[in-house]
N, C-alpha and C positions, 0 to 999 in steps of 0.2 A: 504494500500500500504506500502510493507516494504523497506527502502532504504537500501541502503552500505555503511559505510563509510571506504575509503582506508588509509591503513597504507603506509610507504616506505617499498620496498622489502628489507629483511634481513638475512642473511646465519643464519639457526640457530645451526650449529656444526662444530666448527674448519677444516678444511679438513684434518688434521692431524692426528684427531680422528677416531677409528672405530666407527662403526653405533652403537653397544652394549654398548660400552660406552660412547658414547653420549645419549642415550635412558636412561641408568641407572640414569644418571645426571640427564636429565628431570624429571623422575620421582622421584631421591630423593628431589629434590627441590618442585616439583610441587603435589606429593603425599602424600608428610609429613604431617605428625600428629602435629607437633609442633606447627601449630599454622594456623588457618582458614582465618587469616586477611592478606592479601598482599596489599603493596603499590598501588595505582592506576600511572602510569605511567603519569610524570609532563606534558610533550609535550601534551599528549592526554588528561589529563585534565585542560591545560591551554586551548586548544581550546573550549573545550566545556564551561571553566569559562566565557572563552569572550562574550559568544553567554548569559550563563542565569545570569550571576554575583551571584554566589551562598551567603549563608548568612548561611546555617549549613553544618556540616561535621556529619550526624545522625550515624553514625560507622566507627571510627577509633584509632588510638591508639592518646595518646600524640604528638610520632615520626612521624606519617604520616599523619594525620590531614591536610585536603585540606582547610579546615574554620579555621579562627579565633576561630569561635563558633563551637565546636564539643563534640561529646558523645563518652566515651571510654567503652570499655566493663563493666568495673565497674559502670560508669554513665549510663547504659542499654539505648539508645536511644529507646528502642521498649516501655519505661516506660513515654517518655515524649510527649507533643502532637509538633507538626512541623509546624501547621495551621502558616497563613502569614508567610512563609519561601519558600526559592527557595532552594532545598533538593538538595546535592549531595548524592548519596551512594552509597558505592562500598561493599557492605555485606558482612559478613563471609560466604564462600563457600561451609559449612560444612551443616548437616543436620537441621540448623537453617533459611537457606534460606527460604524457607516456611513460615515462619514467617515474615522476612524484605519485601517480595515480599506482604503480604497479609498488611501490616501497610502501605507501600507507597504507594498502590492503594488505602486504608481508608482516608487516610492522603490529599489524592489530590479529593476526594469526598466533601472536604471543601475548605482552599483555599491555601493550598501545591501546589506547585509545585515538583517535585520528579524525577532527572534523576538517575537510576538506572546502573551501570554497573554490567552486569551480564554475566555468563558462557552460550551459547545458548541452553541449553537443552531446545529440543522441546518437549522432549518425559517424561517430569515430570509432575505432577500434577500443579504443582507450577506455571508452563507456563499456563499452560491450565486455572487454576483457577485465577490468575491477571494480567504475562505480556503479555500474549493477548491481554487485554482488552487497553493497552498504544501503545505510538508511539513506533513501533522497528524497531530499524536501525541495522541492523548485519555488523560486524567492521571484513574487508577484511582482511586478515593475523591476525596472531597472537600478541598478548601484551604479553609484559615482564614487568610483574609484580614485583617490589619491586627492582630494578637495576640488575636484576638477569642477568646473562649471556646468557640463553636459553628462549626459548618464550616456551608461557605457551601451556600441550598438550590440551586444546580447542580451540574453538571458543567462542569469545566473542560477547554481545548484549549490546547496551545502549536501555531504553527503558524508554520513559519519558511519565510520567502521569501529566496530566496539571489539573491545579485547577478548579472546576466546579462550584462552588460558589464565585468565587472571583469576588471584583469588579475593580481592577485593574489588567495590564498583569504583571505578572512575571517576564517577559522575554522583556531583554532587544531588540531583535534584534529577527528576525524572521529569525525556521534554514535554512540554505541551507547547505547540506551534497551532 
């Protein structure tokens, strides 16, 4: 069973603006090459901190780091194990997903915890082959990732893989979305 979880309604283009240059915007923001790692939006991940109390940030930079405890690209989190940890990660979006998708489904096969935020491509291997396998909740409107002024052009998923060998819960509070 998959849930929703709703954001607040938000204009995402000045009314000022035309449609082309609002679109352009989108996409240079959200198309860029410059860099794969966007902010996870704080609102949206305080909620979800409340619910599992996280303990690592497994990819992000210095600046955007949701944990205290976190891996920045340099520190590879794809290099370190996350066993007894409540995982946040918001992955780089680029053609390395594939990768962070198949470690946190490895990772919660022991006693990880892993909520992932992800773009919803249904139609990827990478769905198919691990966050299928997790709890996904598909997140109603769009996020704006990294304080940006326009919301991002997908849809987003959180998709949480719960520990299968743990002996205690992870999780502070059981979800209701």
């Amino acid at each position: 069973m998959t849930t929703t979880l709703t954001l607040p309604a938000k204009r995402n283009c000045d009314s000022q603006k035309s449609l082309a240059s609002a679109q352009c915007s989108v996409a240079s923001v959200h198309f860029s090459s410059a860099t794969p790692e966007w902010s996870t939006p704080q609102e949206f991940f305080d909620r979800l901190n409340a619910r599992h109390d996280f303990t690592l940030d497994c990819c992000s930079t210095h600046a955007n780091a949701k944990c205290a405890r976190h891996y920045t690209a340099d520190e590879n989190g794809l290099a370190h194990s996350w066993q007894n940890e409540r995982v946040w990660m918001n992955p780089p979006y680029g053609r390395v997903i594939g990768d962070w998708m198949k470690k946190a489904y490895e990772e919660s096969l022991g006693s990880a915890l892993v909520v992932c935020l992800v773009p919803a491509r249904t139609d990827t291997a990478w769905w198919h082959d691990y966050a299928a396998k997790g709890e996904i909740v598909f997140v109603r409107g769009r996020l704006k990732f990294g304080g940006q002024k326009n919301s991002a052009p997908f849809p987003s998923a959180v998709i949480t893989f719960k520990p299968q060998n743990a002996e205690i819960c992870h999780s502070r509070k059981e979800p209701t979305i």
